[in-house]
C-alpha positions in Angstrom: 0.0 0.0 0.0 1.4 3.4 -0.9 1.2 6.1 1.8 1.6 9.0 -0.8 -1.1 10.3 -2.9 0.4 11.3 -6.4 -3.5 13.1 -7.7 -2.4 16.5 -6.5 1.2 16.2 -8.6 1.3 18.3 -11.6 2.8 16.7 -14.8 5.9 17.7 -15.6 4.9 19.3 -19.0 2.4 21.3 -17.0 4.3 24.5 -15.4 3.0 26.8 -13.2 2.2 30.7 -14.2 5.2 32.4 -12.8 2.8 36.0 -12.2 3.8 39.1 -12.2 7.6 39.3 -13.3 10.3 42.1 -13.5 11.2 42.4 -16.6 14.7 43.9 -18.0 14.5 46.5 -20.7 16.4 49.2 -22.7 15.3 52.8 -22.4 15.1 54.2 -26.5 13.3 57.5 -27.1 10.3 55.7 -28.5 10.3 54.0 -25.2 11.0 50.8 -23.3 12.4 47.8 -25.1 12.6 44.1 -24.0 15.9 42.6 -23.5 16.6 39.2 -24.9 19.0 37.3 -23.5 20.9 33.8 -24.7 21.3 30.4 -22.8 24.8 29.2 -22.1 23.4 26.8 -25.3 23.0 30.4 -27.5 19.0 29.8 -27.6 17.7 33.5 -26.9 15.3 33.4 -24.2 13.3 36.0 -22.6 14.0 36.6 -18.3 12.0 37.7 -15.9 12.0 38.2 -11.9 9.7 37.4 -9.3 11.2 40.5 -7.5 12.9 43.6 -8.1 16.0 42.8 -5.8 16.7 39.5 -7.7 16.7 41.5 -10.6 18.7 44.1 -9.0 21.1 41.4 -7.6 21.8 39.9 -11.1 22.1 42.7 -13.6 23.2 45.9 -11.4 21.2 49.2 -9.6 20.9 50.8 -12.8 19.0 48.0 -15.0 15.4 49.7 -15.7 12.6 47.2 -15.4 8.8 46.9 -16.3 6.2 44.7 -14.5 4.9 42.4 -16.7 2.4 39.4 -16.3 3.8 35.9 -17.7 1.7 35.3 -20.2 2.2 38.9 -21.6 6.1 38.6 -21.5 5.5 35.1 -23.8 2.9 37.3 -26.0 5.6 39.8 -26.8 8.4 37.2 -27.5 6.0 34.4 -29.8 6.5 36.4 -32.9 10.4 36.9 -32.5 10.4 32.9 -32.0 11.4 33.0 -28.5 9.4 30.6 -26.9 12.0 30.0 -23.8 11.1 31.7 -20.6 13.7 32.0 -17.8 12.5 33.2 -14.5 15.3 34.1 -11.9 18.0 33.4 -13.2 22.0 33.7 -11.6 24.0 35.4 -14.0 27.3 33.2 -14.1 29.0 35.1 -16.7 32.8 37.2 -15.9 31.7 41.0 -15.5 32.9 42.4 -18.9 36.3 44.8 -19.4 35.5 48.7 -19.4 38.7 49.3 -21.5 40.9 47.2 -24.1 42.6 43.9 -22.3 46.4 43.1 -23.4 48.3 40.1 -23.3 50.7 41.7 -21.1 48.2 42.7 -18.7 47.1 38.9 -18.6 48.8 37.3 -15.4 51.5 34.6 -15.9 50.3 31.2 -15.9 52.1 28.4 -14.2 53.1 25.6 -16.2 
């Protein structure tokens, strides 16, 4: 006899609405414009966060935002052919060089 009752699982091919979501944009003069972003794969991929200080956390203070709902975000991103959705994510990526990098600025490597 099984203790656990599996009826309230949802399938894995169901996912839950993620809500409201912070979404990261560029401020042009006719506006704001959604940022796409790529996997570590290269797929482009729209992002989202469930709160402002996540997004604040990942891509800096000065990365201007707009609430939108889920299934807006995935309206606006259908007819580019984006049809991945990342919510929170952790950016992993080295912070990138304000100025021109050298070889001889590169530290020696041990052999």
């Amino acid at each position: 006899m099984c203790l656990f009752s599996y009826a309230e699982d949802p399938d894995p091919d169901e996912q839950a609405s993620a809500g409201l979501l912070f979404v990261p944009v560029r401020t042009e003069a006719a506006g704001p414009v959604l940022r796409v972003f790529r996997t570590p794969l290269g797929e482009r991929t729209a992002v989202g966060f469930s709160r402002r200080d996540l997004l604040t956390a990942t891509l800096g203070a000065g990365q201007p935002a707009i609430p939108l709902a889920e299934a807006a975000l995935r309206a606006l991103t259908e007819p580019l052919g984006i049809d991945r959705l990342v919510v929170d994510p952790v950016l992993t990526a080295p912070a990138v060089a304000t100025g021109p990098v050298y070889a001889d600025d590169a530290p020696a490597r041990a052999l």
